[in-house]
C-alpha positions as CSV (number, residue, x, y, z in Angstrom):
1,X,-56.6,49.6,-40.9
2,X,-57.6,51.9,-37.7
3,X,-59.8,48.9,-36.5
4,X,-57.2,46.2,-36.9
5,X,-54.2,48.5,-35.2
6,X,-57.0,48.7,-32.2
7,X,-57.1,45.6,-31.8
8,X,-53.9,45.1,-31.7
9,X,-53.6,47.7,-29.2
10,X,-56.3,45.8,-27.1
11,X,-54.4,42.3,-27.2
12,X,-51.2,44.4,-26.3
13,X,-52.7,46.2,-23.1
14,X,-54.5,42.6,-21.9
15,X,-51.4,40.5,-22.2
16,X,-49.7,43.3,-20.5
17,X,-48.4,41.6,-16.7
18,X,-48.8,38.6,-17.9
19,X,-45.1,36.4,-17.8
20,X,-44.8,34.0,-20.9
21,X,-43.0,30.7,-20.4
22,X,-39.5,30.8,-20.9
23,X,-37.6,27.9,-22.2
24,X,-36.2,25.5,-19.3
25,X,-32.7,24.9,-19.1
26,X,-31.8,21.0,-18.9
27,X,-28.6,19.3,-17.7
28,X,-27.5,16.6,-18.5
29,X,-27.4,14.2,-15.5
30,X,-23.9,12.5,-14.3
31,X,-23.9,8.5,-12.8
32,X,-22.2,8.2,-9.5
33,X,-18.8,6.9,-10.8
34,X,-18.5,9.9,-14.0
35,X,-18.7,12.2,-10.8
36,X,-16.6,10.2,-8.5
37,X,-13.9,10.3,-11.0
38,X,-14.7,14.0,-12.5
39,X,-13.6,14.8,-8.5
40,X,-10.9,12.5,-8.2
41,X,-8.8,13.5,-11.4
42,X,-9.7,17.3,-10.2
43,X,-7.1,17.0,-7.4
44,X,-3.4,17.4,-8.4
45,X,-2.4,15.0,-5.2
46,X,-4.2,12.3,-6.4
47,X,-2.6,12.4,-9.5
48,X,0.6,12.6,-8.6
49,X,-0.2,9.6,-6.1
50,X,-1.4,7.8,-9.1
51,X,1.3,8.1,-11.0
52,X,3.6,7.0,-8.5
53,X,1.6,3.6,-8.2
54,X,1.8,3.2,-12.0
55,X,5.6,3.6,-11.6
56,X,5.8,0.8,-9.6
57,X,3.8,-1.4,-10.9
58,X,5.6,-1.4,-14.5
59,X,9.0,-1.2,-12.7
60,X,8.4,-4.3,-10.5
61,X,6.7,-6.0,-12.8
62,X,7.8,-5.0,-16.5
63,X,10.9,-3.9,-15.4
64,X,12.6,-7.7,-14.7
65,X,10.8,-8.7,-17.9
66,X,13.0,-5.5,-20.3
67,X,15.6,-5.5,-18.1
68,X,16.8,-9.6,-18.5
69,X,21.1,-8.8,-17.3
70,X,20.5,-10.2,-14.4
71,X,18.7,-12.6,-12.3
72,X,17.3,-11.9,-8.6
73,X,19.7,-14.4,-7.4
74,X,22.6,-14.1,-9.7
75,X,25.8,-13.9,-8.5
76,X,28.5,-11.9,-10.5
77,X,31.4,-14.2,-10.2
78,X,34.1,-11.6,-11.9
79,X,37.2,-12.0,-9.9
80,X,38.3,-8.7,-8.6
81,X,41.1,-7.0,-7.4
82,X,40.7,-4.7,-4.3
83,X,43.1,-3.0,-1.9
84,X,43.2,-4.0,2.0
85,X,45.0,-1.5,4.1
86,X,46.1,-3.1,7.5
87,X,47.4,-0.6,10.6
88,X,50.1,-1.7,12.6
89,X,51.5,0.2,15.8
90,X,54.5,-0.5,17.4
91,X,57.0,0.8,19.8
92,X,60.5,1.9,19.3
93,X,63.4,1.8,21.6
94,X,62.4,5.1,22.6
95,X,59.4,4.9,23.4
96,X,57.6,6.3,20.8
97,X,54.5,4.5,19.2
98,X,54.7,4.3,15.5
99,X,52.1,3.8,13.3
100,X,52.8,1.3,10.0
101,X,50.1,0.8,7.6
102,X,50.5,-2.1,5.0
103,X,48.7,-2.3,1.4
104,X,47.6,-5.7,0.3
105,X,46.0,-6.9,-2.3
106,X,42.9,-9.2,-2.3
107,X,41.2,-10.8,-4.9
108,X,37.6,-11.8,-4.6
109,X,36.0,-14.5,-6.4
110,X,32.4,-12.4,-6.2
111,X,32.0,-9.1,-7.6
112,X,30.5,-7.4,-4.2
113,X,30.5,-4.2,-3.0
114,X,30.9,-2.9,-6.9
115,X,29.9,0.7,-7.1
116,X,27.3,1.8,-9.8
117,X,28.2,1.2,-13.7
118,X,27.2,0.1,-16.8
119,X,27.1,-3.3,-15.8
120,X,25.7,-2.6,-12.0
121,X,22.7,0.3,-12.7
122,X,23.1,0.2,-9.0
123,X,25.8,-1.5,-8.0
124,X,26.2,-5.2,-6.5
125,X,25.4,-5.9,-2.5
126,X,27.8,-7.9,0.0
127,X,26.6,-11.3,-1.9
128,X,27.8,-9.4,-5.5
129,X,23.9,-9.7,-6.6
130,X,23.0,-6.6,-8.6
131,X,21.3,-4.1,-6.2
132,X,19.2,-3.0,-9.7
133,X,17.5,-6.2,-10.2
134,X,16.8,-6.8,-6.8
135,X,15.4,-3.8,-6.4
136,X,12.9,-4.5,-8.7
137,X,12.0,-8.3,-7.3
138,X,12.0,-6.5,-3.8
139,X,8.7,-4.7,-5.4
140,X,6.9,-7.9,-6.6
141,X,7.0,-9.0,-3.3
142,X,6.0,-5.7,-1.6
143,X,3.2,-4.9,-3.4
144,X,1.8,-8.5,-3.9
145,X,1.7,-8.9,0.2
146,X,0.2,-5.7,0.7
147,X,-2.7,-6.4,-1.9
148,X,-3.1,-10.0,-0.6
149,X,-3.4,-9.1,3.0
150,X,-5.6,-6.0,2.0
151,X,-8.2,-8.3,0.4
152,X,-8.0,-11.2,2.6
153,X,-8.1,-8.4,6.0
154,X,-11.5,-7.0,4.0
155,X,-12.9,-10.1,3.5
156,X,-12.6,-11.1,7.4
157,X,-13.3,-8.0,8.2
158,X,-16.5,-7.4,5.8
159,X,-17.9,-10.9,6.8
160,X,-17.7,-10.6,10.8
161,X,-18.6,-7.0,11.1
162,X,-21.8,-7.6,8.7
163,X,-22.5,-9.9,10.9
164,X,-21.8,-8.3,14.1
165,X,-23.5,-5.0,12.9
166,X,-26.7,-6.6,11.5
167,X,-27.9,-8.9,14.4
168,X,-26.6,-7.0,17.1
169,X,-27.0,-8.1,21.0
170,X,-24.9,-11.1,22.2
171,X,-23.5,-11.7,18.6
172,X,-22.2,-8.1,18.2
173,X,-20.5,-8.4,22.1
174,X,-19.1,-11.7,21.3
175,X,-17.7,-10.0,18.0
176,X,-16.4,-6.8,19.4
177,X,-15.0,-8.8,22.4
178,X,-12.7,-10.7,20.1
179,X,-12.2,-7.3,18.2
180,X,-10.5,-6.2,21.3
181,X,-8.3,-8.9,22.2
182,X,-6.6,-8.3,18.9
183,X,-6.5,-4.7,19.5
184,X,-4.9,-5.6,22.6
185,X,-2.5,-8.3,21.8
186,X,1.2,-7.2,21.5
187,X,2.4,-7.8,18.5
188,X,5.9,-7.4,18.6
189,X,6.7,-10.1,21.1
190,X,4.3,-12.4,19.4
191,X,6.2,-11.7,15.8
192,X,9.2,-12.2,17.6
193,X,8.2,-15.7,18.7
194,X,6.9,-16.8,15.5
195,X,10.1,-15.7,14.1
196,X,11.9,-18.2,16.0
197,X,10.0,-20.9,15.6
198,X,9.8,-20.5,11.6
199,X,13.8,-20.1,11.8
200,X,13.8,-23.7,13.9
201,X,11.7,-25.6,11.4
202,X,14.3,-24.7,8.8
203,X,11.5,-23.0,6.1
204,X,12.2,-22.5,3.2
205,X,12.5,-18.4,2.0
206,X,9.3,-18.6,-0.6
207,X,7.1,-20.0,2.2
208,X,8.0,-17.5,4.3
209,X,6.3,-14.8,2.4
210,X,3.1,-16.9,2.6
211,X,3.7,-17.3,6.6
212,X,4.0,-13.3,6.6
213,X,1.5,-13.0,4.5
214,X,-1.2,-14.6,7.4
215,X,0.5,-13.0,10.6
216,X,-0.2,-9.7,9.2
217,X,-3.9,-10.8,7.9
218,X,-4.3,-11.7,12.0
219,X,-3.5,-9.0,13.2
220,X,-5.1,-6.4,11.2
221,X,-8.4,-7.4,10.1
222,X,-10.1,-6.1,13.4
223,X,-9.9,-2.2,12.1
224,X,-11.9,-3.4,8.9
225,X,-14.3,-4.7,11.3
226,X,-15.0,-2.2,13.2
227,X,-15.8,0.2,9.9
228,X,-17.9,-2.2,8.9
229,X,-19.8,-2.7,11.9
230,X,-20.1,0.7,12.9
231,X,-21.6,1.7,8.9
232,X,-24.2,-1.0,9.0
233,X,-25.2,0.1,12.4
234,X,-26.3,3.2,11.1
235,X,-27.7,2.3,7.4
236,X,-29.9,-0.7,9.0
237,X,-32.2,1.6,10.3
238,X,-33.1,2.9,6.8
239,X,-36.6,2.9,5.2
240,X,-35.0,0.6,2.5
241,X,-33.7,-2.1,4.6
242,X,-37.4,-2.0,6.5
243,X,-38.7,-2.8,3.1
244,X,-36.9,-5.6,2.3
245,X,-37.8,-7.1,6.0
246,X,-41.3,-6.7,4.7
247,X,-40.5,-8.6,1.2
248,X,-39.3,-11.4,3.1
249,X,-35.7,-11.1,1.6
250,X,-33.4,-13.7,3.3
251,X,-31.3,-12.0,6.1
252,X,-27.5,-12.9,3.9
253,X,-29.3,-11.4,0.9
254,X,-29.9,-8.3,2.8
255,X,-26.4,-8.3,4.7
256,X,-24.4,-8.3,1.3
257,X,-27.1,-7.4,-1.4
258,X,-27.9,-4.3,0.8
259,X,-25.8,-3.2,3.5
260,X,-22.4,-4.4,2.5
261,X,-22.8,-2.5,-1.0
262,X,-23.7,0.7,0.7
263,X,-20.6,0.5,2.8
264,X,-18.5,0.0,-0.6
265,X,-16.9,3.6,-0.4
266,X,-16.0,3.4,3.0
267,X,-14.1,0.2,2.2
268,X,-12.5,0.9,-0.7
269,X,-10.7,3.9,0.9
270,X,-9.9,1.8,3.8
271,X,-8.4,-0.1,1.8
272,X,-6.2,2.1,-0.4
273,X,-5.2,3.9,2.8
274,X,-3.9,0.0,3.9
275,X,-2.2,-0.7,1.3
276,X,0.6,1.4,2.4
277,X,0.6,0.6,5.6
278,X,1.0,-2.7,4.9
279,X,3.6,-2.1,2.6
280,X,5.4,0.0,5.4
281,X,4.6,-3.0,7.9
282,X,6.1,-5.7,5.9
283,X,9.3,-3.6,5.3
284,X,9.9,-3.4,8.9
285,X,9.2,-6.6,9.6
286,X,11.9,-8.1,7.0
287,X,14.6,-5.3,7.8
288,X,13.5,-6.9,11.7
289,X,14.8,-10.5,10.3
290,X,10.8,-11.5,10.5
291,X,9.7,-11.5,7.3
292,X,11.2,-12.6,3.7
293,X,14.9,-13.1,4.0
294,X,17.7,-14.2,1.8
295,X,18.3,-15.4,-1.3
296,X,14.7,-13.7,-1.7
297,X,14.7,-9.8,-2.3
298,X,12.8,-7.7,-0.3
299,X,12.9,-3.9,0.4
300,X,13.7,-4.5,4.1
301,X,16.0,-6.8,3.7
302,X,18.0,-4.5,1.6
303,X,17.5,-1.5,4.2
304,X,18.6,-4.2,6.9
305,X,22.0,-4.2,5.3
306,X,22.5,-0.4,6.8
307,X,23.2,-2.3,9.9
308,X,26.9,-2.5,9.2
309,X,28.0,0.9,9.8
310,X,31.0,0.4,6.8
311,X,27.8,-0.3,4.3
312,X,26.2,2.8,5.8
313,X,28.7,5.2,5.1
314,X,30.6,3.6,2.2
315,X,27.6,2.1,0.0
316,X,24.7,4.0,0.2
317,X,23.5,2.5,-3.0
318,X,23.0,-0.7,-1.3
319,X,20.1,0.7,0.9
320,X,18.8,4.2,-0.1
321,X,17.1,3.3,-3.5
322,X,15.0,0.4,-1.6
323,X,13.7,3.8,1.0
324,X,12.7,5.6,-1.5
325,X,10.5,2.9,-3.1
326,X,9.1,2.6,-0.2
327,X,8.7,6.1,0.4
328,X,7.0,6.1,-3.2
329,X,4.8,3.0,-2.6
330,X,3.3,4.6,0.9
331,X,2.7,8.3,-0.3
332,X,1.0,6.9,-3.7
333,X,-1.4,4.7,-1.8
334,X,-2.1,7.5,1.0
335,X,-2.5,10.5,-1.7
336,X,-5.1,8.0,-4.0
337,X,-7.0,7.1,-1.0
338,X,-7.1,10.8,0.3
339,X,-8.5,11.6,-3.3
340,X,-11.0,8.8,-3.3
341,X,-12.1,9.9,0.2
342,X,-12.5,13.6,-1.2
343,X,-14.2,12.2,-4.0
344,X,-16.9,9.9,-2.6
345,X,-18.0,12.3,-0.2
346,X,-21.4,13.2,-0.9
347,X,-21.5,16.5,1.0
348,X,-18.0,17.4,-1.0
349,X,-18.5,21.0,-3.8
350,X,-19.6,19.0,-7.2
């Protein structure tokens, strides 16, 4: 027993400053898009601007489809009785101006001007169309123009500032050079003339929306461009692009199997923060007279009714509700694409 405690002893004293492997801790590794989203859904903003772009979408969409009273261009025909007051002034054999006012009754064929009820969520407009309804439509068209123009300003955009940022030299000043004229152009006046002539060739309302649909592409691709340009400036001096010179890779395989998808991020926060600017952009154009006009809905159009100062004060239903959709559609977008930029930047706290 003395011999084995000894050696125990021994073994005790030689292992003595001597640090035994301890266990590593593992963690369990997180692709690109868990963590993207893990930081996105982390901010309350981005949230609350996603929510606001769900709203939207199933009350412009879903919403007609539930909510079947009424058409977008349905007139409510209900003959209705209203009071007209007329003022009179005239002057007595004294001298004195006296005032007479007269009450007459009208009766309209159209049911406009109604204020909100069971019938009218919201109310009818001038035309007796239910504000409600048209409401709604006014959405389908806002949001469908702003993600049309979005995709088909990135795609223009993508394609000649790849182009411009890859090859460089006389292509990229002939590219930029064009980019600047656009910059440069002034829009209004130019919008204005289209205007006119569309109103001379007698077009009908639904093409309009496609018309508006390309003047806004024209004139807003060139910030796309630019982005791209400037991204693929930087990320074709890489090692990885080097390599696939050296592999003999075709140059549009490199352009949009390697440079494009690096600038992906970029892009899709570009685009998210475009969406409500277009959105905002084709508003004012159709409260302007420039974009889609009657019997269509649009949220401009119904703003544009604010014009007549008696709808202004009197009817406020007939305009507010469309400025605060819009005021929801812009905020969403910018608040998700101020998430997604938090989100996919690298150097951002995981």
């Amino acid at each position: 027993m003395a011999e084995q405690e000894k050696k125990l002893n021994d073994m005790s004293e030689a292992t003595d400053g001597i640090t035994m492997p301890q266990e590593e801790e593992t963690y369990l590794e997180m692709s690109p898009i868990r963590l993207i989203m893990r930081r996105f859904f982390r901010s309350k903003l981005s949230i609350v601007g996603l929510l606001m772009i769900v709203f939207l979408f199933l009350f412009s969409f879903l919403g007609p489809v539930v909510y079947q009273r009424w058409g977008e261009e349905t007139v409510d025909r209900t003959q209705v009785s209203n009071l007209i007051y007329q003022t009179y002034y005239y002057t007595d054999a004294n001298g004195n101006k006296i005032e007479v006012v007269e009450q007459l009754e009208h009766i309209s064929g159209i049911n406009n001007y109604a204020s909100p009820s069971e019938v009218h969520l919201l109310g009818t407009d001038d035309k007796g169309m239910d504000v409600f309804v048209r409401l709604m439509y006014g959405g389908r068209i806002s949001l469908t123009i702003g993600f049309i123009v979005v995709i088909l300003e990135t795609l223009i955009g993508v394609l000649l500032g790849g182009i411009s940022g890859y090859f460089g030299g006389w292509v990229d000043q002939l590219i930029m050079r064009i980019v600047d004229i656009f910059n440069c152009i002034p829009m209004l006046p130019i919008l204005l003339i289209a205007s006119a002539m569309i109103d001379s060739w007698n077009i009908e309302a639904d093409k309009r929306i496609y018309i508006l649909m390309v003047i806004i592409t024209i004139f807003s691709w060139s910030g796309v461009a630019r982005l791209v340009r400037g991204q693929i400036l930087s990320i074709r001096e890489q090692e990885y692009i080097t390599a696939t010179e050296v592999m003999g890779l075709s140059i549009w395989r490199k352009i949009f199997y390697h440079l494009i998808p690096n600038v992906m991020p970029q892009l899709i926060v570009s685009m998210t923060l475009g969406l409500g600017s277009v959105i905002l952009y084709e508003s004012t154009l159709s409260y302007l007279g420039l974009g889609v006009q009657l019997p269509k809905a649009a949220w401009g159009t119904m703003i544009a009714t604010s014009n007549d100062p008696q709808v202004l004060s009197y009817h406020v239903n007939m305009w507010l509700p469309a400025g605060l959709m819009i005021v929801i559609a812009v905020l969403g977008f910018n608040f998700v694409g101020d998430g997604l930029r938090d989100a996919m930047d690298p150097k951002a706290r995981k």
